[in-house]
C-alpha positions in Angstrom: 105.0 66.3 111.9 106.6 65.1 114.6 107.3 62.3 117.1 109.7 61.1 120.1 110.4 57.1 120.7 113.1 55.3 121.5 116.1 53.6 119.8 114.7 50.3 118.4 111.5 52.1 116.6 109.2 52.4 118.6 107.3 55.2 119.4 105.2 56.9 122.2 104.3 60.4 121.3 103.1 61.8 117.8 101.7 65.2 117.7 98.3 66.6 115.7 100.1 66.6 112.5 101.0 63.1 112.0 97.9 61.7 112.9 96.1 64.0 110.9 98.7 62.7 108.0 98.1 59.4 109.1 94.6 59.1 109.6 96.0 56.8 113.1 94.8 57.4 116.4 97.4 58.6 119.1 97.1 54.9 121.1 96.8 53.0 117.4 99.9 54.6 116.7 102.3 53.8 119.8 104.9 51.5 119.9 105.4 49.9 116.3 102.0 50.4 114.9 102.8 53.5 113.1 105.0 51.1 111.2 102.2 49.9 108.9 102.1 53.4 107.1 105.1 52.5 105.6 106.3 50.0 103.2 108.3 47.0 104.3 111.1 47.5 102.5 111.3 51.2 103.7 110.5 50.4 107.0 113.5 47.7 106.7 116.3 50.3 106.0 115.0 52.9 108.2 115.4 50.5 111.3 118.7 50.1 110.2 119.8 53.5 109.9 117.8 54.1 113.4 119.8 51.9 115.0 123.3 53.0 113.5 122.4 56.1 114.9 121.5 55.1 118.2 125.1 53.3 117.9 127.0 56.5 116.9 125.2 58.6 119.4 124.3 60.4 115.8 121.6 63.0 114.4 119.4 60.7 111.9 118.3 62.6 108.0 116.8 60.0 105.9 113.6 59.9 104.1 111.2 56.8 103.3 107.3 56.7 102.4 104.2 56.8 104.7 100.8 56.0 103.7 97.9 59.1 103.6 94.7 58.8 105.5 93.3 58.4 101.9 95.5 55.9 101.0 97.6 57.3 98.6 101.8 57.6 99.6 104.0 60.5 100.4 107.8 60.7 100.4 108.5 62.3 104.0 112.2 63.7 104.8 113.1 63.0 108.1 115.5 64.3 110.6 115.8 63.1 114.1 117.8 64.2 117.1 119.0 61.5 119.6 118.1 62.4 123.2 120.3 61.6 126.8 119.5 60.8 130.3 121.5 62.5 133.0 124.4 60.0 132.9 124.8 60.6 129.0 122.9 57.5 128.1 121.0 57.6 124.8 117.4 56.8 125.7 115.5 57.6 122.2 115.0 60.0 119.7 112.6 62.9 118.7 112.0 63.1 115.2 110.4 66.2 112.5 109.2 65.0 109.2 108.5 67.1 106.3 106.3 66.0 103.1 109.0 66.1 100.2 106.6 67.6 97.8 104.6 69.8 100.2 105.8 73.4 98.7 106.6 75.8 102.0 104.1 78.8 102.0 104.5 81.5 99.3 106.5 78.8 96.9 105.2 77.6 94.4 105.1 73.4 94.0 108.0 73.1 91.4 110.1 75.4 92.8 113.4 73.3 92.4 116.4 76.4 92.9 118.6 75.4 96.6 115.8 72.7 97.5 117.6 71.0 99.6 118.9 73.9 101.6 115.0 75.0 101.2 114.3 71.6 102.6 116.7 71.7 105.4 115.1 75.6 106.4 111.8 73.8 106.5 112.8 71.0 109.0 114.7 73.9 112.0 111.4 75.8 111.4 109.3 73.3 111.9 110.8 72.2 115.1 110.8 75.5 116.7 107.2 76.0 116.0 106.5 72.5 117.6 108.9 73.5 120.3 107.0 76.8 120.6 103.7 74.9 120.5 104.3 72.1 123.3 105.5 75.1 125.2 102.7 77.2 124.9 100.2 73.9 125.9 102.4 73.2 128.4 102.4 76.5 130.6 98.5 77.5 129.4 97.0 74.3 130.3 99.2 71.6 132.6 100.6 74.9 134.4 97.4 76.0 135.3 96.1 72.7 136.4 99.0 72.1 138.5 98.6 75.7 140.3 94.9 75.4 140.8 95.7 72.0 142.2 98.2 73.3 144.7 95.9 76.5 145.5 93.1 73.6 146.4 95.3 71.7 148.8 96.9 74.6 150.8 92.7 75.4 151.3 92.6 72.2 152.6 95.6 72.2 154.7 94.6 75.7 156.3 90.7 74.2 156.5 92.4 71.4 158.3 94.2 73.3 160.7 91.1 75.0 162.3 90.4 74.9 165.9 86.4 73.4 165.3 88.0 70.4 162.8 89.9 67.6 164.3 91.9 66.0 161.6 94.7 63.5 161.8 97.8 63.8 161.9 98.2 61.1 159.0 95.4 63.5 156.6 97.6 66.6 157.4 101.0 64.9 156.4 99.0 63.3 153.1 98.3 66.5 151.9 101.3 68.6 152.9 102.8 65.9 150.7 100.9 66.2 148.1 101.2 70.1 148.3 104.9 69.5 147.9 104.9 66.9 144.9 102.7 69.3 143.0 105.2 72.0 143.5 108.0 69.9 142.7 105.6 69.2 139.3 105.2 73.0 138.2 109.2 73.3 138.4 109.5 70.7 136.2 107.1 72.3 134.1 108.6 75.4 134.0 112.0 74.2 133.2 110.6 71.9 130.6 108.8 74.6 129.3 111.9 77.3 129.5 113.7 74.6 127.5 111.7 74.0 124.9 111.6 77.6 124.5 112.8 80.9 126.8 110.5 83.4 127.0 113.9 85.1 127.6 114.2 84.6 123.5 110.8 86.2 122.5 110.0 89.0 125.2 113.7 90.6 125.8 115.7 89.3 122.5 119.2 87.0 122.2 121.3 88.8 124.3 119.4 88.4 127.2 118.1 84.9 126.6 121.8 84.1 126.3 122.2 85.5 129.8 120.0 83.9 131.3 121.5 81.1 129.5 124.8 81.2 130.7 123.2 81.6 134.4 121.1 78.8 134.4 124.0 76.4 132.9 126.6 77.6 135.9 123.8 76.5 138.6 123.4 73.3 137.0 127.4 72.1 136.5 129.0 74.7 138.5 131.3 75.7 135.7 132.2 79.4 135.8 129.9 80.9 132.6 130.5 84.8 131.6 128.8 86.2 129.2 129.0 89.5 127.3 126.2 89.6 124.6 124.9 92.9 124.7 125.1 94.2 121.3 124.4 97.6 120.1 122.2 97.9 116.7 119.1 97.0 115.2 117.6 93.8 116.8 119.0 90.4 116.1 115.8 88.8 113.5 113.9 85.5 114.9 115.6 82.9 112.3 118.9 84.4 113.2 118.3 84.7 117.0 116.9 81.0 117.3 120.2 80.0 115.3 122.3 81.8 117.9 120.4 80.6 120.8 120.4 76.7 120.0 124.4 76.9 118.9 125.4 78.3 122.1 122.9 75.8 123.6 124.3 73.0 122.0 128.1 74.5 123.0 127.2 74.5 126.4 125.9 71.2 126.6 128.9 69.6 125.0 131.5 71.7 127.5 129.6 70.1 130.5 129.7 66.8 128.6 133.2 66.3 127.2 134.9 69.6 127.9 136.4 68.4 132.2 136.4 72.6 132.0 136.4 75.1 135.0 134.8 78.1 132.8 133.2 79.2 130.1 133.0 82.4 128.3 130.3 83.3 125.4 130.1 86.6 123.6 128.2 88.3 120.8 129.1 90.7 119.0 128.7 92.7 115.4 131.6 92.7 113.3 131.9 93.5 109.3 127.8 92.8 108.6 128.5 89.6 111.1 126.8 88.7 113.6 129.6 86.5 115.3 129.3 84.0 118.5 132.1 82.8 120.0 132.3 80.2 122.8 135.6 79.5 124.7 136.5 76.9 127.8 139.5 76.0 129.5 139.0 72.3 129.1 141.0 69.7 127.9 140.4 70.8 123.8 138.6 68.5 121.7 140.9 66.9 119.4 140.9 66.1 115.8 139.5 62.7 115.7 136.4 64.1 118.0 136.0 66.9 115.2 136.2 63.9 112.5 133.2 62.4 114.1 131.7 65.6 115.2 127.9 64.0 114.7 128.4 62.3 118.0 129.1 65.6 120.0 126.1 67.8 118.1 128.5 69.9 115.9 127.2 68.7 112.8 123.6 70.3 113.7 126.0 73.1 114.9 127.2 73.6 111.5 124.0 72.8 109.4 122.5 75.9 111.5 124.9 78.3 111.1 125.3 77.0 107.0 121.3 77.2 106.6 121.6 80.9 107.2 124.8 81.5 104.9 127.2 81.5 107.7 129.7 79.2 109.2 130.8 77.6 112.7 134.4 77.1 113.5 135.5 74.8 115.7 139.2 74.3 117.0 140.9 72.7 120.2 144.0 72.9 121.7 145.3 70.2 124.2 144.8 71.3 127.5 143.9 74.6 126.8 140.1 74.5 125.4 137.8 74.7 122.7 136.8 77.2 120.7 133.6 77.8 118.8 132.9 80.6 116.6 129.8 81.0 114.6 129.4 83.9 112.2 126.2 84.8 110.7 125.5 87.4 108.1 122.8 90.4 109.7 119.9 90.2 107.7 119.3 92.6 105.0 116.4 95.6 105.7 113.1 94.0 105.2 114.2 90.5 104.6 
């Protein structure tokens, strides 16, 4: 299940799931009325944690009850991710919840042997398959809406430009306009959609996506980014590969953030049964009290990844001379 709204509690989106949970109706549900699912006192220290995180800049995992459409209560676990606007204000959240006694498939219900990293599993994949999903409905259906649109309104501009019609100059503008502004709205869409989840990552595997990566983070900031992550071998498997992906993601995001660095350089490589990811700049170097309160900066999610799949993430600064990341992952063993 999962939902996006803003620091105080209230939300504005909820996807099929929740209000197939809830029995709610996507407008019922907005703002604070999805709070009368759950019990007061719940609800209570949930708003409190909510807005410690908001005041930490902090990933949220809690759990609290929530009322079934047929009226009987489930314990969700909850982990949500705080979200920025361009000048690194928080602006909200987006949150996945997972029924606490919903067995994943192929397990039975009282399976009770590493739950919570079983748990923990459940919430990344069910965030990339929502990821996956919103992507999917957003380039099948508002991408083709918004490119039939603009194919309707260059007819128009060519019908308007014919020597028997004698539009104004005012209608001509209009709809060159509005030509424009729909253009400008399938780039969003494809970016949106390319963040949520690269094609790059399906079709041509996780060296390339991290290539295009790297290229599309130096157009945006202008920091130098090199990357070598062409590895030889036997592909790198989808849990793995998403791991990667969103780590070095999540690196990148937090050089152009807090880093003041000129370049960046991210490799992959093999190494002992490893799969190892390392990400270096020549920033300032993060110190130790940032790496005490490393939720703020997104290298606690960094570490739960890389943790959930048996590996580690190491993270290490030096004063003037950068930060360091290196994640290594055990390669999957044949036919797991």
């Amino acid at each position: 299940m999962l939902w996006a709204g803003d620091v105080l509690g209230r939300r504005t989106r909820f996807n099929r799931r929740w209000l197939e949970f809830t029995g709610g109706t996507a407008l019922g549900e907005r703002g604070r009325g999805w709070q009368k699912h759950v019990p007061a006192d719940d609800l209570r220290r949930y708003l409190r944690e909510l807005r410690a995180a908001a005041g930490s800049r902090a990933p949220l995992r809690t759990s609290y009850r929530v009322a079934r459409s047929d009226g009987t209560s489930a314990l969700v676990l909850e982990e949500a991710r705080p979200r920025f606007d361009r000048r690194d204000h928080i602006t909200g959240f987006v949150g996945v919840c997972l029924e606490a006694d919903a067995p994943a498939p192929g397990r039975p219900a009282h399976a009770d042997s590493d739950e919570p990293r079983s748990l923990s599993n459940r919430l990344v994949e069910i965030r990339e398959e929502e990821r996956s999903s919103l992507a999917r409905e957003l380039h099948d259906e508002l991408g083709q809406v918004l490119t039939s649109t603009k194919l309707d309104l260059m007819w128009l501009c060519e019908q308007a430009r014919q020597p028997d019609t004698r539009p104004s100059v005012t209608l001509i503008n209009r709809l060159q306009s509005l030509a424009g502004l729909v253009e400008i709205a399938i780039a969003s869409v494809q970016r949106i959609t390319a963040d949520l989840r690269p094609a790059a990552l399906d079709h041509l595997g996780l060296g390339a996506a991290l290539e295009w990566e790297g290229t599309k983070f130096q157009a945006r900031t202008g920091i130098r980014c090199r990357v070598d992550a062409r590895i030889e071998g036997e592909p790198v498997d989808p849990a793995r590969a998403v791991a990667l992906f969103r780590i070095a993601q999540e690196s990148l995001t937090n050089v152009a953030r807090h880093a003041r660095a000129g370049a960046v350089r991210l490799s992959l490589r093999r190494v002992n049964g490893q799969i190892v990811l390392e990400v270096r700049d020549n920033g300032r170097g993060i110190t130790a009290q940032e790496m005490r309160a490393a939720r703020s900066t997104g290298l606690h999610g960094m570490r739960d990844r890389a943790r959930l799949l048996g590996g580690e993430c190491r993270i290490s600064g030096t004063p003037g001379r950068g930060t360091k990341v290196v994640v290594s992952i055990p390669v999957a063993a044949a036919g797991a």
